[in-house]
Residue frames as a rotation matrix with the C-alpha (Angstrom) as fourth column:
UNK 1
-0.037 -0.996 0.085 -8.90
0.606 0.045 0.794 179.49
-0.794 0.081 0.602 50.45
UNK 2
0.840 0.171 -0.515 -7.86
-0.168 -0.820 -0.547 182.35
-0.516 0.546 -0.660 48.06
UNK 3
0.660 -0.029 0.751 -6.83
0.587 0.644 -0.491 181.34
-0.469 0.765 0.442 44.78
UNK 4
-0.061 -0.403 -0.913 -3.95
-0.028 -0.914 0.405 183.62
-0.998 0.051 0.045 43.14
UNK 5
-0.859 -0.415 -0.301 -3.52
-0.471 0.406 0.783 181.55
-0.203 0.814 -0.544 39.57
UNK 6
-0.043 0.450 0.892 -6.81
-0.034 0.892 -0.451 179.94
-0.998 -0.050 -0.023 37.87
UNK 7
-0.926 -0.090 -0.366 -7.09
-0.377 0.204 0.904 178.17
-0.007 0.975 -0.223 34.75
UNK 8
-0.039 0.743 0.668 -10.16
0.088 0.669 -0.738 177.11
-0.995 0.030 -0.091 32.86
UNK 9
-0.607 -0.153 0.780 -9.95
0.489 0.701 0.518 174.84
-0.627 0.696 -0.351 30.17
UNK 10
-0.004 0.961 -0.276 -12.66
-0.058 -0.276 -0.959 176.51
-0.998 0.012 0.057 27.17
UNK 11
-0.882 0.060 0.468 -13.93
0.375 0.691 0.618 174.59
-0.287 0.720 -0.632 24.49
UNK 12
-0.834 0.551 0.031 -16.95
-0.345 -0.565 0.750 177.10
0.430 0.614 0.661 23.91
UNK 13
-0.208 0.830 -0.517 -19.36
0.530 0.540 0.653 174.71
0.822 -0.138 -0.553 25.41
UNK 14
0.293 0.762 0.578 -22.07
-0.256 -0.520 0.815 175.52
0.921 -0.387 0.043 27.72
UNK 15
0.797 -0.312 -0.518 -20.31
0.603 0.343 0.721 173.51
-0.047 -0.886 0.461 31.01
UNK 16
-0.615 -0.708 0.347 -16.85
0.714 -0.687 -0.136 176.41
0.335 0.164 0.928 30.10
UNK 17
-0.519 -0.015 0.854 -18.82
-0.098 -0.992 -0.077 178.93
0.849 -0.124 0.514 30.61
UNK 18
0.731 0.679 -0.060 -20.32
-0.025 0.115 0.993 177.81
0.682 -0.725 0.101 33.65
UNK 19
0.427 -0.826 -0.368 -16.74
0.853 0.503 -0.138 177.15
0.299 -0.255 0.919 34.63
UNK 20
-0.004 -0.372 0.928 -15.89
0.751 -0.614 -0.243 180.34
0.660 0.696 0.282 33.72
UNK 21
0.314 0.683 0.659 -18.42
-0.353 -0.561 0.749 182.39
0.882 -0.468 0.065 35.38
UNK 22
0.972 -0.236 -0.016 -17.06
0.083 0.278 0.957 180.43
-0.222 -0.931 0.290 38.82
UNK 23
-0.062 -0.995 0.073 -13.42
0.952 -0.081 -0.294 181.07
0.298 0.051 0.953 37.88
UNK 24
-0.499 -0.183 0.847 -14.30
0.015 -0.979 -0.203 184.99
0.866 -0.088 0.492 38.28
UNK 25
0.769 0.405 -0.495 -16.13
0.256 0.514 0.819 184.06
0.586 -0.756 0.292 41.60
UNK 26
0.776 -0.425 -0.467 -13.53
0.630 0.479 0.611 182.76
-0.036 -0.768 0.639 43.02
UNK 27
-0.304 -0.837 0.455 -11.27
0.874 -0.435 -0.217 185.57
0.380 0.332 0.863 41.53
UNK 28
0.335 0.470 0.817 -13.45
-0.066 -0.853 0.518 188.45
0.940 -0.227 -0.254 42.81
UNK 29
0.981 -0.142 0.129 -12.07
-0.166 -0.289 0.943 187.50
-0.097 -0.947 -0.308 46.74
UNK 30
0.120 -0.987 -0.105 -8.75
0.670 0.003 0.742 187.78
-0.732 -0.160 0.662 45.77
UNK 31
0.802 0.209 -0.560 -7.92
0.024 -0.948 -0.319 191.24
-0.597 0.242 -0.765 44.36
UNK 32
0.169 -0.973 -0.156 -4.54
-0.497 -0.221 0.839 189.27
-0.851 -0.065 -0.522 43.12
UNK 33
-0.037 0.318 0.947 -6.04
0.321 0.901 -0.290 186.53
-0.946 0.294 -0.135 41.41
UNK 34
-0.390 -0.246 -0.887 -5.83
-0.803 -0.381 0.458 186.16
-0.451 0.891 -0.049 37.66
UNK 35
0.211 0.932 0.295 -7.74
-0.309 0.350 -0.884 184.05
-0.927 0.095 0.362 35.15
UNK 36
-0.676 -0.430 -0.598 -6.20
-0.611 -0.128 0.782 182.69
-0.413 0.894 -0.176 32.33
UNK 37
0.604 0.592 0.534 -9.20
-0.215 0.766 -0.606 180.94
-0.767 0.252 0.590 29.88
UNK 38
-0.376 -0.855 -0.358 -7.23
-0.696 0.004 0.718 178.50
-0.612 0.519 -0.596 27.99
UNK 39
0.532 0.837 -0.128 -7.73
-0.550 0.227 -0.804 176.51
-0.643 0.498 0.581 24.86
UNK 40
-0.419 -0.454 0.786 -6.18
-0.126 0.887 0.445 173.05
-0.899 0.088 -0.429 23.49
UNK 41
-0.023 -0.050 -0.998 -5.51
-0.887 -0.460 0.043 173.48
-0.461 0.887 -0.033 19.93
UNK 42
0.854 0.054 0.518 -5.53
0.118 0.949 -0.293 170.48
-0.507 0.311 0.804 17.82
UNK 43
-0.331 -0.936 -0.121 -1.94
-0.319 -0.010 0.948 169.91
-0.888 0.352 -0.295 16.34
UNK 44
0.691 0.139 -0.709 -1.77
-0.693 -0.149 -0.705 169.70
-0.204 0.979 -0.006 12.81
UNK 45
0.554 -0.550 0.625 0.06
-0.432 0.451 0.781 166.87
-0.711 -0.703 0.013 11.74
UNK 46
0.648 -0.237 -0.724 2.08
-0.761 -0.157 -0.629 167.37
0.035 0.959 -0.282 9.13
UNK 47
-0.535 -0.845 0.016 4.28
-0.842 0.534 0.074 164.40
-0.071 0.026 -0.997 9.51
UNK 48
0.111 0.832 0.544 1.38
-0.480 0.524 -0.703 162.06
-0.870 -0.183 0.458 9.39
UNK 49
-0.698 -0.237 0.676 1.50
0.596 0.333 0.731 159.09
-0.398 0.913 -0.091 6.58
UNK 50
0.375 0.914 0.151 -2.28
0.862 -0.284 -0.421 160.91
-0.342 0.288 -0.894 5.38
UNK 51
0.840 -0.230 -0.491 -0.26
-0.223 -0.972 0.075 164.33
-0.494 0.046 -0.868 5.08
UNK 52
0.116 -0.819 -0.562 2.29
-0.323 -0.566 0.759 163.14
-0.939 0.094 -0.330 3.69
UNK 53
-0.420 0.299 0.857 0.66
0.666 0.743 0.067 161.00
-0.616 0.599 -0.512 0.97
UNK 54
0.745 0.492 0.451 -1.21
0.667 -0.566 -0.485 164.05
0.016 0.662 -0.750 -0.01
UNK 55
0.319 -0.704 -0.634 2.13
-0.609 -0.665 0.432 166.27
-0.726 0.248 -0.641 -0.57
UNK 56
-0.454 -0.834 0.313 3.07
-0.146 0.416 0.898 163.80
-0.879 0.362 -0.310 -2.80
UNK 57
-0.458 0.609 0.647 -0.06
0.639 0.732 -0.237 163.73
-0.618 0.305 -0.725 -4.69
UNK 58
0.822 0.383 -0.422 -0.45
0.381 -0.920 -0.094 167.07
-0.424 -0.084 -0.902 -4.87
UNK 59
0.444 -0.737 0.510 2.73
0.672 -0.102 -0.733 168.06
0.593 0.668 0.450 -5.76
UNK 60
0.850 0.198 0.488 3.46
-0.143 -0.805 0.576 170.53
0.507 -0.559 -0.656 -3.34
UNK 61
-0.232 -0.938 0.256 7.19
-0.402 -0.148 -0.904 171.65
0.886 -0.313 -0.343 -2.00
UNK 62
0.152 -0.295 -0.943 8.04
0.908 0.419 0.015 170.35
0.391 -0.859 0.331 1.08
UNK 63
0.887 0.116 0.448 7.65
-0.133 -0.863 0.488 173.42
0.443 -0.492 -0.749 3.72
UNK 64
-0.340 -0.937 -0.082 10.89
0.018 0.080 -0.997 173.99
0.940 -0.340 -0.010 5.50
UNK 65
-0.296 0.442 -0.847 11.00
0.652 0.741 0.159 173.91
0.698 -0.505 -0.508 9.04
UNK 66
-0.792 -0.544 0.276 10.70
0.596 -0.788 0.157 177.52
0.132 0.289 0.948 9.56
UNK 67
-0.836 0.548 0.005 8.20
-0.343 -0.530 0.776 177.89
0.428 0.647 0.631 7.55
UNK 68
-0.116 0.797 -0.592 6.15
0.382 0.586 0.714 175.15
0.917 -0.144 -0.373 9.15
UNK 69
-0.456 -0.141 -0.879 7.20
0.882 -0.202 -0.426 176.77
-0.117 -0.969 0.216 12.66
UNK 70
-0.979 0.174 -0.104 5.57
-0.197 -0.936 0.291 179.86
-0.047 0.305 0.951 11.10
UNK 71
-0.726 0.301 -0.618 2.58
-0.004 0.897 0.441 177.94
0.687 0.323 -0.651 10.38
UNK 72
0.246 0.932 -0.267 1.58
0.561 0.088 0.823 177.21
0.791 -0.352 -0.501 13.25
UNK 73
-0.674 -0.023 -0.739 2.24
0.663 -0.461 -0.590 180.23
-0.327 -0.887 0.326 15.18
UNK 74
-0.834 0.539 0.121 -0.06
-0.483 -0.818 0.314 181.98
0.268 0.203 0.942 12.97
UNK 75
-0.229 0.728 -0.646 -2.49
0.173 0.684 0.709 178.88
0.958 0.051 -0.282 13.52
UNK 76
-0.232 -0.056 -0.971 -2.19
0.958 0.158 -0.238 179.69
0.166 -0.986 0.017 16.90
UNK 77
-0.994 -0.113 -0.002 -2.64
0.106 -0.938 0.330 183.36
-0.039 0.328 0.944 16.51
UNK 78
-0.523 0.821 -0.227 -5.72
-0.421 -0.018 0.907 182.54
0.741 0.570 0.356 14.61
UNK 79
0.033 0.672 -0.740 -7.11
0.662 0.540 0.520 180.46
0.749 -0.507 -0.427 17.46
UNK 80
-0.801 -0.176 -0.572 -6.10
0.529 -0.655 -0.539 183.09
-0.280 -0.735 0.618 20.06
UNK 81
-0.875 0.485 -0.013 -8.13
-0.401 -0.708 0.581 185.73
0.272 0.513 0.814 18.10
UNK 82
-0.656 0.557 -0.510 -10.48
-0.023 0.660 0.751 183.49
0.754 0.504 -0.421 17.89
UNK 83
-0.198 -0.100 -0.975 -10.96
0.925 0.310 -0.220 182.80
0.324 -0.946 0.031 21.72
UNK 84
-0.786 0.026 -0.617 -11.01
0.419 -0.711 -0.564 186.15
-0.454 -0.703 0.548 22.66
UNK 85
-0.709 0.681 -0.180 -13.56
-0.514 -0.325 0.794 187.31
0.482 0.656 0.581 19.94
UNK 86
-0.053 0.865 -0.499 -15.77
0.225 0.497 0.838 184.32
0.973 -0.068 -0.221 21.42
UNK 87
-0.658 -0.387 -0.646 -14.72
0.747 -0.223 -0.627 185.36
0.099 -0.895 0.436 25.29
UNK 88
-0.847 0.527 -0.066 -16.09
-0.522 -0.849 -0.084 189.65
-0.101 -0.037 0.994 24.55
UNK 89
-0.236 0.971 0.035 -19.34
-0.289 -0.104 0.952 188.26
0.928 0.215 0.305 23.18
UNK 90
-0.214 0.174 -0.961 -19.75
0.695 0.719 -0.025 186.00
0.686 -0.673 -0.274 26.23
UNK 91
0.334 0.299 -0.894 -18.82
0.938 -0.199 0.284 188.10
-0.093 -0.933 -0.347 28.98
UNK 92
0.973 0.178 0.148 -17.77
0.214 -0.937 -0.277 191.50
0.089 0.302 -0.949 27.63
UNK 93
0.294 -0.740 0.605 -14.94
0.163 -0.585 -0.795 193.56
0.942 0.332 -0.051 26.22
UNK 94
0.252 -0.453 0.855 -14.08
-0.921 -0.382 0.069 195.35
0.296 -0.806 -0.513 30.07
UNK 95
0.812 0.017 0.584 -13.66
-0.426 0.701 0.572 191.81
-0.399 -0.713 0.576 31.38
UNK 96
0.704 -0.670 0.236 -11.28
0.695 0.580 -0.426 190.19
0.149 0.463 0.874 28.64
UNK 97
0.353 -0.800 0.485 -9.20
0.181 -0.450 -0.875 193.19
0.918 0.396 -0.014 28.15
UNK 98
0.907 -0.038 0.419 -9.17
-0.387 -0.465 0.796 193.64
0.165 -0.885 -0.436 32.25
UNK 99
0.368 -0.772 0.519 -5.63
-0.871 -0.482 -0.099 193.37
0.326 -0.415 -0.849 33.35
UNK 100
-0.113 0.111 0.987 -6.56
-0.686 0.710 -0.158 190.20
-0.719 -0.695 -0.004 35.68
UNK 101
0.771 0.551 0.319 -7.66
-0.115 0.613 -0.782 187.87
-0.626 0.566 0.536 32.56
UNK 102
-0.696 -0.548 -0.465 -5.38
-0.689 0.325 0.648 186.03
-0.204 0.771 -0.604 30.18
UNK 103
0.841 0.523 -0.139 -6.05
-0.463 0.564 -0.684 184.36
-0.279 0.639 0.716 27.17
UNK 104
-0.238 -0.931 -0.277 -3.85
-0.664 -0.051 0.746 181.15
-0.708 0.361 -0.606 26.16
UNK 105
0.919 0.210 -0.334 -3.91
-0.371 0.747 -0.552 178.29
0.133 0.631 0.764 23.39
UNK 106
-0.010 -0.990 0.143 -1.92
-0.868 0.080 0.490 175.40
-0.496 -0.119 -0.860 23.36
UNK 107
-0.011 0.021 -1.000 -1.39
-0.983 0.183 0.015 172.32
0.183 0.983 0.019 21.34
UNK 108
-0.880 -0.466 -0.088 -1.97
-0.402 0.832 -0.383 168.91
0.252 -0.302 -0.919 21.43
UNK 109
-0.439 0.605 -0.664 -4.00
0.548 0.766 0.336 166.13
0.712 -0.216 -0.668 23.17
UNK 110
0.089 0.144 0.986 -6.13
-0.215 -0.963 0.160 168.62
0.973 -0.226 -0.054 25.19
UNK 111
0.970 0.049 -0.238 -6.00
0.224 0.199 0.954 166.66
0.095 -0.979 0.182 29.15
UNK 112
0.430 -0.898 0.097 -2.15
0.903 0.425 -0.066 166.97
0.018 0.116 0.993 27.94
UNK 113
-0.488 -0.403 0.774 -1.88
0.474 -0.867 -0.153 171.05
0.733 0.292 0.615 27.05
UNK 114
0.335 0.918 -0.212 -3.86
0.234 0.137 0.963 171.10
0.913 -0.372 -0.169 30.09
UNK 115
0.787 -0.275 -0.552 -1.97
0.604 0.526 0.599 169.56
0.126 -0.805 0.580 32.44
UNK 116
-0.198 -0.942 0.271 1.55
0.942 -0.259 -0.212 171.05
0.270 0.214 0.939 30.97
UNK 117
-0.213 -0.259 0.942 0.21
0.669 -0.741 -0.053 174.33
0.712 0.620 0.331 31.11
UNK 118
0.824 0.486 0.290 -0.97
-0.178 -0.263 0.948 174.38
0.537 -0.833 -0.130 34.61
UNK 119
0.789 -0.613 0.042 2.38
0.598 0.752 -0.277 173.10
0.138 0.244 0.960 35.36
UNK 120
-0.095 -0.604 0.791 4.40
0.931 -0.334 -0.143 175.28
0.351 0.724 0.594 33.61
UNK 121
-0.058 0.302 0.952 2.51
0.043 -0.952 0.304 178.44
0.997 0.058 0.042 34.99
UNK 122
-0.846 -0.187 -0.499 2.09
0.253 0.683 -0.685 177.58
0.469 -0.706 -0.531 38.00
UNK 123
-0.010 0.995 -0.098 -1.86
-0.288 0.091 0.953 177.07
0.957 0.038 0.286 37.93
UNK 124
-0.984 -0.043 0.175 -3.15
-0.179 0.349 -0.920 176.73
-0.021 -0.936 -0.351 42.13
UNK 125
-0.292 0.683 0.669 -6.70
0.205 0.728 -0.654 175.57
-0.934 -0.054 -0.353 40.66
UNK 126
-0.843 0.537 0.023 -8.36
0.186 0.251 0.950 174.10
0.505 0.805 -0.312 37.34
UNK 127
-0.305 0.942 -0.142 -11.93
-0.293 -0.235 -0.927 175.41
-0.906 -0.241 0.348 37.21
UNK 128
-0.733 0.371 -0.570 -13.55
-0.548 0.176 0.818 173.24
0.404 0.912 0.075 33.73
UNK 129
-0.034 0.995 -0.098 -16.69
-0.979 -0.053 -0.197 171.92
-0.202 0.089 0.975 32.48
UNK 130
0.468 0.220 0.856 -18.11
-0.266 0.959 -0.101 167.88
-0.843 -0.180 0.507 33.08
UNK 131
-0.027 0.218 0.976 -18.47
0.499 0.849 -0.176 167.69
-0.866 0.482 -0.132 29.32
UNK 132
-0.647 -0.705 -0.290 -16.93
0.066 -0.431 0.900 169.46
-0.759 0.563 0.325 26.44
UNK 133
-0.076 0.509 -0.857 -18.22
-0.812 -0.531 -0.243 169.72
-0.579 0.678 0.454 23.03
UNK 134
0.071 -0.342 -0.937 -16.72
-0.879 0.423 -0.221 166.56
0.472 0.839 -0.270 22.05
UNK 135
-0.673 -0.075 0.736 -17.31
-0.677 0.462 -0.572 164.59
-0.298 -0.883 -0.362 25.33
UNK 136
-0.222 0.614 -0.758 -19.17
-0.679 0.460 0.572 161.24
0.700 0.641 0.314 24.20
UNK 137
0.234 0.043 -0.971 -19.28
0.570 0.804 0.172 158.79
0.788 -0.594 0.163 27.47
UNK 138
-0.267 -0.290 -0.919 -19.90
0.586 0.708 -0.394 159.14
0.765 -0.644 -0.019 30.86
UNK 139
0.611 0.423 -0.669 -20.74
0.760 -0.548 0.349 161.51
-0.219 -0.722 -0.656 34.08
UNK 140
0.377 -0.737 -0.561 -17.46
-0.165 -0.649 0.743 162.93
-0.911 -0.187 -0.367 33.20
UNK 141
0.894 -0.007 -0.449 -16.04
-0.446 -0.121 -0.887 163.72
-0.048 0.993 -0.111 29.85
UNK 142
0.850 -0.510 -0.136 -12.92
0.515 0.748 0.419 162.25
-0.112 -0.426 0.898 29.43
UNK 143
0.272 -0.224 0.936 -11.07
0.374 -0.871 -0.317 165.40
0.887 0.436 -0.153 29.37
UNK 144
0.327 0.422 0.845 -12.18
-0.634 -0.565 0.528 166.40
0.700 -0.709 0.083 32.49
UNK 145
0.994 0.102 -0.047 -11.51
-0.042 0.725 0.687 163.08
0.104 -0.681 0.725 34.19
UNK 146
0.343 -0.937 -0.070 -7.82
0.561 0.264 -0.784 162.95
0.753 0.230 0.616 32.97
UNK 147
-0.070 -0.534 0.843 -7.35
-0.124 -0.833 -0.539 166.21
0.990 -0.143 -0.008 34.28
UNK 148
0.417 0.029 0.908 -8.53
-0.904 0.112 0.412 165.51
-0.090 -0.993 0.073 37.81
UNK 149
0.959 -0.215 -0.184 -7.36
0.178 0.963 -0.201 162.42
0.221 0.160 0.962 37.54
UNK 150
0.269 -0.885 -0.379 -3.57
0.827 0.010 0.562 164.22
-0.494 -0.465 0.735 37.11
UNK 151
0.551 -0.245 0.798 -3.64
0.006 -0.955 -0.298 167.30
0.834 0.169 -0.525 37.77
UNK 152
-0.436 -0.629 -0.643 -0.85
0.735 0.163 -0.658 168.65
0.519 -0.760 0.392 40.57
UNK 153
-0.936 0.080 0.343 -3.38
-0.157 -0.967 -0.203 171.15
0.315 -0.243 0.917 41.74
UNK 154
-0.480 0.861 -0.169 -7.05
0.227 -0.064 -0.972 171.30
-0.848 -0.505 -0.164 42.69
UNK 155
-0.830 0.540 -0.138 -9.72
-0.229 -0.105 0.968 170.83
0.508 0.835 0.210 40.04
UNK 156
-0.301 0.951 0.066 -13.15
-0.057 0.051 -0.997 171.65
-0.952 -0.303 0.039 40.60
UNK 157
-0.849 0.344 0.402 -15.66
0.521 0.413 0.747 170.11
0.091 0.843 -0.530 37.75
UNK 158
-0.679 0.712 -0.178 -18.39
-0.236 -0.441 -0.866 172.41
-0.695 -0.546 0.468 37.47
UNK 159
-0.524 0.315 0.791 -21.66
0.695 0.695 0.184 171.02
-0.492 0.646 -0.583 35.58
């Protein structure tokens, strides 16, 4: 079957870029196919008692909501950048900038900006790695499991 939409999850680790490398695979027999390598931002949590104990300690203005929406679109920004800087070294500059290849970041609990963002895009397979950077238990990270677990698409776990 020829894939038109893949996502893969990347967290930098060594099971992503195996992932990776088999996302463009499977994109090389479909001349239509697109790649998007995406990345599950932690959310700042400025509403937190911990965050909001230290504005008060600190002294520091309260941030409108604006401003905080500013925030973290540069935070996002910054992780984009980021991503794609770590992407070129990986597999090279002609490949990221190639037409066929998106780069996204999203926020949150990462099986969650996962899920939504396959969703949302309409993602026809998840291509990610067993066992993240941050994966502590099991055959399967627990990332990974969520996502197969409930995804509305095909997910292949590659190790």
């Amino acid at each position: 079957m020829k894939y038109s939409s893949i996502l893969v999850p990347y967290d930098h680790s060594e099971s992503a870029k195996h992932a990776m490398f088999t996302a463009l695979e499977f994109a090389a027999e479909n001349p239509e196919a697109r790649v998007t390598a995406f990345f599950a931002s932690p959310v700042p949590e400025f509403e937190s008692t911990q965050f909001l104990a230290a504005e008060t300690v600190s002294g520091v203005r309260r941030v409108s909501p604006e401003e905080l929406a500013g925030m973290q679109q540069d935070y996002l920004d910054y992780e984009r950048g980021s991503l794609k800087k770590s992407l070129v070294k990986e597999f090279g500059e002609p490949l990221i900038d190639n037409a066929r290849f998106d780069i996204a970041v999203g926020q949150g609990k990462p099986s969650k900006a996962i899920l939504d963002f396959a969703r949302d895009n309409g993602v026809d397979l998840i291509i990610m790695g067993c066992r993240g950077l941050n994966a502590v238990a099991g055959m399967l990270g627990s990332v990974s499991y969520a996502v197969l677990r409930n995804a509305e698409c095909p997910v292949l776990i590659e190790k």
